[in-house]
N, C-alpha and C positions, 0 to 999 in steps of 0.2 A: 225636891223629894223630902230633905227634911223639914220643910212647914207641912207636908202633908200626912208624914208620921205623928207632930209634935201636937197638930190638931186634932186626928184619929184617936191620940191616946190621952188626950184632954177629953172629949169623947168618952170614950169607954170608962175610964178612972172615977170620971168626976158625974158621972149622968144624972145634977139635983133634979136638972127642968126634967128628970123624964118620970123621975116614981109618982110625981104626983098627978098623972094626967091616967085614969085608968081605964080600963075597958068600957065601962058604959056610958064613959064620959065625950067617946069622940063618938061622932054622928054619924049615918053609913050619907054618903054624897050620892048623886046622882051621878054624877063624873069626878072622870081623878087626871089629875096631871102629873107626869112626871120627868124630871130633869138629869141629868148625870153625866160626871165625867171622871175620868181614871187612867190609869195606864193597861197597856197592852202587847203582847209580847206574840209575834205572828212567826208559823213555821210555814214555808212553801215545799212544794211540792209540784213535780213534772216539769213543764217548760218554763212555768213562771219561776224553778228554784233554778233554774240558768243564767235567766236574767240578774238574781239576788247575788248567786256568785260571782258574775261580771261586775257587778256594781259593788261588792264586797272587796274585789281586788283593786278598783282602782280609788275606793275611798278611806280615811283612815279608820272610820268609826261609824257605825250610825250615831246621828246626832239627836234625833229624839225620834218617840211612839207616842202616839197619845188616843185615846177615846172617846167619843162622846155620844150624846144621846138627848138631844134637845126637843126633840117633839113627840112623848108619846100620852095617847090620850086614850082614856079605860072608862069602863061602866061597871058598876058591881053587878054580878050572878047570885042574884036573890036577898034576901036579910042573913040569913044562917048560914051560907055557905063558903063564905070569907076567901072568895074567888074574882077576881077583876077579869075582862077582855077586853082586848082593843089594839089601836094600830099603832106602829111607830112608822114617822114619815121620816124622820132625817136622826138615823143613825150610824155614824161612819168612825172611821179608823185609820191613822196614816202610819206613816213607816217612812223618816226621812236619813237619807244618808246626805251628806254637804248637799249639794245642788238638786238633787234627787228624791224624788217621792212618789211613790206607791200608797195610793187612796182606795179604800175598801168601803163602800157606802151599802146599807142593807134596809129594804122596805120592807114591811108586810104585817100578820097577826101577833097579836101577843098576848098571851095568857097567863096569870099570877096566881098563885093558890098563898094563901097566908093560913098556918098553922093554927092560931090563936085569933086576930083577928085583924082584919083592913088596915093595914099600916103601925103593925104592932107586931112584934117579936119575929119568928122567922118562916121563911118564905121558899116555894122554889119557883121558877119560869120557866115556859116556853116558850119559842119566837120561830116562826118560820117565813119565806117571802125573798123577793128576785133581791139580787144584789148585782155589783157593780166592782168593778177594778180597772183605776185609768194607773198609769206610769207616765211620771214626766221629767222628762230631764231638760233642765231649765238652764244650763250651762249653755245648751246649743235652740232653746227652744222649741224642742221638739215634746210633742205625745205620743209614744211608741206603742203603748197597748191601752184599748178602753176596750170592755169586753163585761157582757151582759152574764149572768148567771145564776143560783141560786145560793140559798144559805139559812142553816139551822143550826139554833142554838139555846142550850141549857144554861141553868143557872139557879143556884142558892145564896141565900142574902136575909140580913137581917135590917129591921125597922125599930127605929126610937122613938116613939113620938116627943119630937122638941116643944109643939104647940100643941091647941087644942083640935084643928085640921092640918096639921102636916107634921109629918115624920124626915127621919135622916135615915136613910137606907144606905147598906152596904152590902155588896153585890161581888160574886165571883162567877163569872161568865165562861162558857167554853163553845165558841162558835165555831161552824166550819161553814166554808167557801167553796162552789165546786163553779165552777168554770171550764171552759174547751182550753184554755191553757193550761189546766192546773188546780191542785185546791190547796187551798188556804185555812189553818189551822189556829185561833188566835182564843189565845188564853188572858183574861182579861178580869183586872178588877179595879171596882169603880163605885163611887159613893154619890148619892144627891138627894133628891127629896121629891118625897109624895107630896102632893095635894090636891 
C-alpha cells in the first residue's frame, strides 16, 4: 500500500512527461485498450452477508481485496464527442479472509465520456452486464456458492497522458451486485492505463 501511495503522489507532484503532450497532439484511435488494477472495499447484503459473518467469526482478519480489469476494449463515438464504448470481458474482484475467498467477476457494456478529450483530463463511466459470485473455502476444498447475476456500476476518474497514445488513468468506482443470494456493494479505486 505504501509503494502505491509513494508512486500516485510522484504522479500528481511531479507530472513533467504530462504538460508537454497536448490536446491536438494525441491522435483519436480507432480502438482503445484498457488495463487497471486497485483496491476494493465490498459490503454484502441478505444471505450472502451470513456467510461473511460466519467467516468473520472464525478468521482473524481478512487478508487481502484486490481489483482488476484486464480486458477492456472501446471504439471512439465520433471525432467531437470525446466518448468511447465497448466491452469488458474479465473484470473481477476477490475478497480473501485466511483460506477463504469470495470472487466477484463482471462482463458486459461500457461506456466513457471524457470531459476534454480521449484520454486526457476527467472522465465519468458507465458499465452494465451479468456477473458472477463463486465462495471457496479451500481449507476443506469445497465451492459453496457460484451464483449467476447482474451488475452496474458508476465511476469518475481522471487521465494524464504519460505518452503520445496512452495515458494513466485513475478511477473511483461504485458497483453494485444483485444476485438471488444477495447484493454486493463494492466501492473501488483503481489506476492503469489507456491505449
Amino acid at each position: 500500500m505504501n509503494r502505491l501511495i509513494i508512486i500516485l503522489s510522484f504522479i500528481l507532484i511531479q507530472p513533467t512527461f504530462a504538460h508537454e503532450i497536448g490536446e491536438n497532439d494525441r491522435p483519436l484511435e480507432n480502438w482503445y485498450y484498457q488495463l487497471s488494477v486497485g483496491l476494493n472495499y465490498p459490503l454484502y447484503k441478505g444471505q450472502i452477508h451470513s456467510v461473511i459473518n460466519r467467516i468473520e467469526e472464525k478468521t482473524d482478519s481478512r487478508t487481502s481485496s484486490a481489483e482488476i480489469s484486464v480486458m477492456g476494449l472501446y471504439a471512439p463515438i465520433g471525432s467531437k464527442i470525446h466518448s468511447l464504448i465497448g466491452i469488458k470481458f474479465l473484470n473481477g474482484s476477490y475478497d480473501a479472509y485466511d483460506e477463504e475467498v469470495i470472487t466477484l467477476h463482471f462482463r458486459g457494456v461500457s461506456y466513457v465520456h471524457y470531459f476534454r478529450s480521449i484520454g486526457q483530463g476527467a472522465f465519468i463511466n458507465f458499465d452494465i452486464g451479468t456477473a458472477g459470485i463463486v465462495y471457496n473455502d479451500s481449507k476443506i476444498g469445497e465451492q459453496k456458492i457460484d451464483e449467476s447475476g447482474f451488475a452496474g456500476r458508476l465511476g469518475v476518474g481522471y487521465a494524464i497522458p504519460v505518452f503520445k497514445e496512452t495515458s494513466l488513468l485513475f478511477t473511483l468506482h461504485n458497483t453494485s451486485y444483485k444476485f438471488n443470494i444477495g447484493v454486493v456493494n463494492s466501492l473501488s479505486f483503481n489506476f492503469g492505463f489507456l491505449w
